[in-house]
C-alpha positions as CSV (number, residue, x, y, z in Angstrom):
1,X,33.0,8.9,-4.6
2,X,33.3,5.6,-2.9
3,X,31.1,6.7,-0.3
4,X,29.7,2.7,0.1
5,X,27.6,1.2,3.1
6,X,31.1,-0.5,4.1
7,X,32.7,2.2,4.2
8,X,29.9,4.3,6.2
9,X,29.3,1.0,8.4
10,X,32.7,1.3,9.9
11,X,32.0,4.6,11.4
12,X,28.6,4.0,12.3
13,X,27.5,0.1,12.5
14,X,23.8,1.0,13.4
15,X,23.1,2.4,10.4
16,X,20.6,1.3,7.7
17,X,21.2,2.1,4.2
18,X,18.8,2.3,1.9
19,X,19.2,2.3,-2.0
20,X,15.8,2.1,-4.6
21,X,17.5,3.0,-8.3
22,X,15.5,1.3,-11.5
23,X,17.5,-2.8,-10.9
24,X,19.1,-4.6,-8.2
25,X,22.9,-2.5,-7.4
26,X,24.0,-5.8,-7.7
27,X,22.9,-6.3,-11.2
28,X,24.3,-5.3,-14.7
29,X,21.5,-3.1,-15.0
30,X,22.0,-1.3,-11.7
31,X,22.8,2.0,-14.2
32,X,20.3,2.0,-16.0
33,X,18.3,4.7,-16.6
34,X,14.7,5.1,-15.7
35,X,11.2,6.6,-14.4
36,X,7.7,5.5,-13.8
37,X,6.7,4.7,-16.6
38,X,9.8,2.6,-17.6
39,X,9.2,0.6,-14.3
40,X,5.4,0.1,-15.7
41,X,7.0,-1.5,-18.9
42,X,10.0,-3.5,-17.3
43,X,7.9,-5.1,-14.6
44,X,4.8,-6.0,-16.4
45,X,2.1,-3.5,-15.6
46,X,2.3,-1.9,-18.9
47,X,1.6,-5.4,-20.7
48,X,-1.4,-6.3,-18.2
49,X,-3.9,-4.0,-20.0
50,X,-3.2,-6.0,-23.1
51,X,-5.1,-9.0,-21.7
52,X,-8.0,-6.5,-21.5
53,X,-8.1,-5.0,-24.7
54,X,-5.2,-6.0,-26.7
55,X,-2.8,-2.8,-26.0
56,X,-0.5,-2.4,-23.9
57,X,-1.0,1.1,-21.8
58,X,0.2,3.1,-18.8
59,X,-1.5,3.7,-15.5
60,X,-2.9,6.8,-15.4
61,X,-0.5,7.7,-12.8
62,X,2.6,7.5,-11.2
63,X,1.7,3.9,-9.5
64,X,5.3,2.5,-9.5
65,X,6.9,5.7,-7.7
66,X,4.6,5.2,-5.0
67,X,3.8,1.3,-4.4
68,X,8.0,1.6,-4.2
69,X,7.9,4.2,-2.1
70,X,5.5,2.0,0.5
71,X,8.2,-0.7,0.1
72,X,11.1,1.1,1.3
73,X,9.3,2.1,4.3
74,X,8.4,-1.2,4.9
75,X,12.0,-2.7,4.3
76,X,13.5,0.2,6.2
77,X,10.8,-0.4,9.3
78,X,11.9,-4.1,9.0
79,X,15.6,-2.9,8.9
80,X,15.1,-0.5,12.1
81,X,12.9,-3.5,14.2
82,X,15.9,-5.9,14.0
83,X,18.2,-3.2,14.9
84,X,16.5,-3.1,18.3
85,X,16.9,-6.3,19.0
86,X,20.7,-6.3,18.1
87,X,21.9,-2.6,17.6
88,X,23.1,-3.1,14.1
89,X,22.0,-1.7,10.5
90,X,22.2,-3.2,7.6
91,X,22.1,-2.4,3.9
92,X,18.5,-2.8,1.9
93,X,18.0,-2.3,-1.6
94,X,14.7,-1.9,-3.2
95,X,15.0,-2.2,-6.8
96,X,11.8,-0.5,-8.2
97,X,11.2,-2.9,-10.9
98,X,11.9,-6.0,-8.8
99,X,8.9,-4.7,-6.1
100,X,6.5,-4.1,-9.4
101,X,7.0,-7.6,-10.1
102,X,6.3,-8.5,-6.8
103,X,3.7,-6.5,-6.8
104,X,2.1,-7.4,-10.1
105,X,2.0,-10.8,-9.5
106,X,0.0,-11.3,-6.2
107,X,-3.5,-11.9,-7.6
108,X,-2.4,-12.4,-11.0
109,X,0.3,-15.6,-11.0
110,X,-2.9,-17.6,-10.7
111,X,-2.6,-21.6,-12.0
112,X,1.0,-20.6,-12.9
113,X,1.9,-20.3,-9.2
114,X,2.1,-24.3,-10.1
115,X,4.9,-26.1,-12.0
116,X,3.6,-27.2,-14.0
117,X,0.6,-24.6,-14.6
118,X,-2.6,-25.6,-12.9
119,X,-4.6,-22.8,-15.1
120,X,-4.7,-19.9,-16.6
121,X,-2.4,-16.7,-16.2
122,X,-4.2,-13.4,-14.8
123,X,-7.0,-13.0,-12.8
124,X,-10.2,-13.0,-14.8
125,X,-12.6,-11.0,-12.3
126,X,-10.3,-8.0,-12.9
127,X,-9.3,-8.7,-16.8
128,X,-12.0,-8.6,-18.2
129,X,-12.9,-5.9,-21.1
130,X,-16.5,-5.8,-19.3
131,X,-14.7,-4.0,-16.0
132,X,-15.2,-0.6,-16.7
133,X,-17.5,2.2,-14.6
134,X,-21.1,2.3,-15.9
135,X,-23.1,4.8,-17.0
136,X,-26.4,5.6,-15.4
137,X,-29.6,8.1,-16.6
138,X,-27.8,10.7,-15.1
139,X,-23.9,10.7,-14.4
140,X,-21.7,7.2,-13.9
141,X,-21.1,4.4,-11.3
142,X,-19.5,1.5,-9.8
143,X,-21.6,-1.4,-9.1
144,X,-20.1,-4.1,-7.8
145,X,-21.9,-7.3,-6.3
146,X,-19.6,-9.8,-5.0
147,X,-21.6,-12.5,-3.0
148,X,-24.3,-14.7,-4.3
149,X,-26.8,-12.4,-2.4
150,X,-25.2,-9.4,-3.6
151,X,-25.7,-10.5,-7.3
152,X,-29.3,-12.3,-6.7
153,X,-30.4,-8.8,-4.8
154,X,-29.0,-6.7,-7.8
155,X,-30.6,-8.9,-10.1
156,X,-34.0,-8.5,-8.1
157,X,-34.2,-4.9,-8.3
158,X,-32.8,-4.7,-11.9
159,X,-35.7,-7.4,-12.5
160,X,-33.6,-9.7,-14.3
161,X,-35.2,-12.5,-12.2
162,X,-34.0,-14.9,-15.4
163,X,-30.6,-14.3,-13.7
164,X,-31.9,-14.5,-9.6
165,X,-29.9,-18.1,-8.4
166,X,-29.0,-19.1,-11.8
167,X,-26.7,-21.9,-11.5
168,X,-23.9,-20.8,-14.4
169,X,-22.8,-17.9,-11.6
170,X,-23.8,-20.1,-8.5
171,X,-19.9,-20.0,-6.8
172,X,-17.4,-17.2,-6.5
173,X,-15.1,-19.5,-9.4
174,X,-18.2,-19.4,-11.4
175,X,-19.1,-15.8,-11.6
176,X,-15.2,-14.7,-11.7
177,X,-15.3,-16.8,-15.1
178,X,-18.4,-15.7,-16.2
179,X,-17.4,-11.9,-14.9
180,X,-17.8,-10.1,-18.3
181,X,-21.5,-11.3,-19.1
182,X,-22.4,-10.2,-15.5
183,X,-20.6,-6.7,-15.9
184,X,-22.8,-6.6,-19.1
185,X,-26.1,-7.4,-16.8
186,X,-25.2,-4.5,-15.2
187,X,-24.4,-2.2,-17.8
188,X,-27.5,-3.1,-19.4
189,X,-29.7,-2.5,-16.4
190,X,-27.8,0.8,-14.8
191,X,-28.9,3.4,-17.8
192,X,-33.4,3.3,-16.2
193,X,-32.1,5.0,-12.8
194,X,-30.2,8.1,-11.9
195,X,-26.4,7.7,-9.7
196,X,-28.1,8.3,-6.7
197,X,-31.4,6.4,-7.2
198,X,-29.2,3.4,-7.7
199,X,-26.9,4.4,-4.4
200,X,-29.5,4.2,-2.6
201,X,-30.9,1.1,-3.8
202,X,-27.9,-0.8,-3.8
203,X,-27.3,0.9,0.4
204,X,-30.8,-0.8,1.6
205,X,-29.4,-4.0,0.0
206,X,-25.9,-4.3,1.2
207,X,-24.8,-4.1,-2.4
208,X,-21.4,-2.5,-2.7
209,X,-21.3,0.7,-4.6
210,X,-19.8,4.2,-5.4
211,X,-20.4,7.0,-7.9
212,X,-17.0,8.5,-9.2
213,X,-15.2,11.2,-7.8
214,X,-13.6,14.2,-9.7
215,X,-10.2,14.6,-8.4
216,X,-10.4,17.7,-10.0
217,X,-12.9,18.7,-7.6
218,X,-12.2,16.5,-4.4
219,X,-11.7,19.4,-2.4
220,X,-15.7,20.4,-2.3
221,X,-16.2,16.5,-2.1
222,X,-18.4,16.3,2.0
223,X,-16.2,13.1,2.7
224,X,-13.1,14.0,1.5
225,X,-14.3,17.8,3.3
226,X,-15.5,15.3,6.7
227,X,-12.3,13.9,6.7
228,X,-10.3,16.6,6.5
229,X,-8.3,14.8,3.7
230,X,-7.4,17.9,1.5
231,X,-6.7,21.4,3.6
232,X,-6.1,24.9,2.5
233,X,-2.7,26.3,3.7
234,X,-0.9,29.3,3.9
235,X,2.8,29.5,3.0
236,X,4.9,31.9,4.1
237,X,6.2,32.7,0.6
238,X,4.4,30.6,-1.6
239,X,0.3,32.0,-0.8
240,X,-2.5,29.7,-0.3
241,X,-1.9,26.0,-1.4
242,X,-4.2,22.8,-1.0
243,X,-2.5,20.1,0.7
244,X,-3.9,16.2,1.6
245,X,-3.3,14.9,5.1
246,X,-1.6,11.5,6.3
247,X,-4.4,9.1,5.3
248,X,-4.5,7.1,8.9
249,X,-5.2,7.8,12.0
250,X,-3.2,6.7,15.2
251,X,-4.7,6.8,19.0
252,X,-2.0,7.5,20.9
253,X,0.2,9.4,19.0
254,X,-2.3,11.7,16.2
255,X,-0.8,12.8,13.2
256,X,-0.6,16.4,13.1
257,X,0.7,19.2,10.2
258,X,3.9,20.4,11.2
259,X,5.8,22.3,9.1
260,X,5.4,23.7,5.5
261,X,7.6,22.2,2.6
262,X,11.0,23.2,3.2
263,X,12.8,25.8,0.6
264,X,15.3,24.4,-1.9
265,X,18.0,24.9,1.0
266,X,16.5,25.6,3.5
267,X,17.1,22.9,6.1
268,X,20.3,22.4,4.7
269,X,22.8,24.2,7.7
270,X,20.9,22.5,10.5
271,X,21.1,18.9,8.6
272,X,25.2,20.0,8.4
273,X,25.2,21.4,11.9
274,X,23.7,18.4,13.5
275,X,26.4,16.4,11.4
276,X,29.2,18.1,13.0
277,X,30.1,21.0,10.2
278,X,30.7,24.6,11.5
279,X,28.7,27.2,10.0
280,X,32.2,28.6,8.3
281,X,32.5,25.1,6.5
282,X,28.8,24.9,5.4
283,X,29.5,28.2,4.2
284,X,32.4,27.1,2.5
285,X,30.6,24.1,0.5
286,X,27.8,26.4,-0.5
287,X,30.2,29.3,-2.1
288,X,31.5,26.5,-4.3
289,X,28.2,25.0,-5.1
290,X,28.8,22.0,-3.4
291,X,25.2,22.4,-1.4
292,X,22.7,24.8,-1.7
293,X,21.8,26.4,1.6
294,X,19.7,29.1,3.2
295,X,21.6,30.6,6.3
296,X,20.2,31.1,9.1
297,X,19.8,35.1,8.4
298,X,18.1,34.2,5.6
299,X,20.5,34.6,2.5
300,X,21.2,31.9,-0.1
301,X,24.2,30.6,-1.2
């Protein structure tokens, strides 16, 4: 259609364009097709689970999606900040597999950040086969020491004292290279106490630790319920729905529900209106399918 951010710029040169396909629009892949779990494969993720356990694998969820979507806020944020100081946009593109790499590679670029390598690729701590939830007399947990405190005060009350200031996991470097035996401590002691004897053993020692939620069930978690994180809603067409808030808080200016999500449609006259169109031309692209629009009677078109 030719509709380009030069083009656009010349009628408006404060705006900020923002493109996030699969590759760079500059690239000879800028067509390709693809989704999340494409994006997993061509930046790496996929092949990261392979250093764990020999095969390659998915996340679990839709992790490039939304670690992009964070990105383009950023970049446009960034965009609209330098605006201010100079009242012109600019064009940003986010390529999705480009952020992923990005992305992937902060903790695990490791001696290869040097030319040439100064050590291994990947980070160990989080590689290795041992890193995995642990399963108690009664449910699972995460038990996670970190300091050299942390691990002598886990080894205390495990009574491992064998293990209590040994000098193999003395530093941080130490016990990150030595991170699957000491995950295997763990496992090893975790199955003589129930989740919540252990929680509270590991809270009157400072010992970071968690049991595992059920998403399934995070609605009747008392956090998730303290925090108002997931609400029930009622839409006006739709019924009851479950919906998760904004997940910060801001002093001055609180975060507040606002509106339910929009009908396929339904905002569409006032987006046109506030762009100039008469209601007689929205009308107009909706009998020819152009857009799809609610009017502001309430028929569709």
């Amino acid at each position: 259609l030719g509709i380009t951010y030069e083009r656009l710029s010349e009628n408006n040169p404060g705006l900020i364009l923002c493109t996030a396909q699969a590759y760079g629009s500059e690239t000879a892949f800028r067509d390709y097709p693809a989704y999340d779990d494409i994006v997993q494969a061509a930046s790496g993720a996929a092949k990261l689970t392979e250093l764990i356990d020999g095969e390659p694998r998915y996340a679990p969820y839709v992790i490039a999606d939304k670690v992009v979507g964070l990105y383009i806020v950023i970049a446009v944020l960034a965009a609209a900040m330098e605006k201010n100081q100079t009242g012109l946009g600019q064009e940003v593109d986010v390529p999705m597999v480009d952020a992923m790499i990005g992305f992937n590679l902060v903790e695990h670029f490791g001696g290869h950040t040097f030319a040439p390598a100064e050590g291994n690729f990947g980070w160990a701590r989080v590689l290795t086969p041992e890193r995995v939830p642990h399963q108690t007399a009664d449910g699972w947990i995460c038990i996670m020491p970190y300091s050299a405190k942390n691990w002598n005060d886990f080894f205390t009350v495990a009574g491992r004292g064998d293990l209590v200031n040994n000098p193999r996991y003395a530093s941080v470097n130490d016990r990150h290279t030595h991170m699957g035996e000491l995950l295997s401590a763990i496992r090893e002691a975790v199955p003589c106490r129930t989740t919540q004897e252990w929680l509270t053993l590991c809270e009157a020692h400072g010992i970071p630790a968690s049991d595992l939620l059920d998403l399934a069930h995070a609605h009747e978690n008392p956090y998730v319920l303290d925090q108002e994180l997931i609400t029930k809603r009622e839409h006006p067409t739709e019924g009851e729905y479950y919906a998760t808030r904004t997940p910060f808080a801001m002093s001055r200016t609180p975060i507040s529900f606002s509106r339910h999500a929009p009908l396929l449609g339904e905002d569409t006259f006032t987006i046109l209106e506030d762009l100039g169109y008469s209601a007689d031309r929205i009308h107009a692209l909706a009998d020819t399918s152009v857009v799809r629009a609610t009017s502001p009677q309430g028929t569709s078109s």
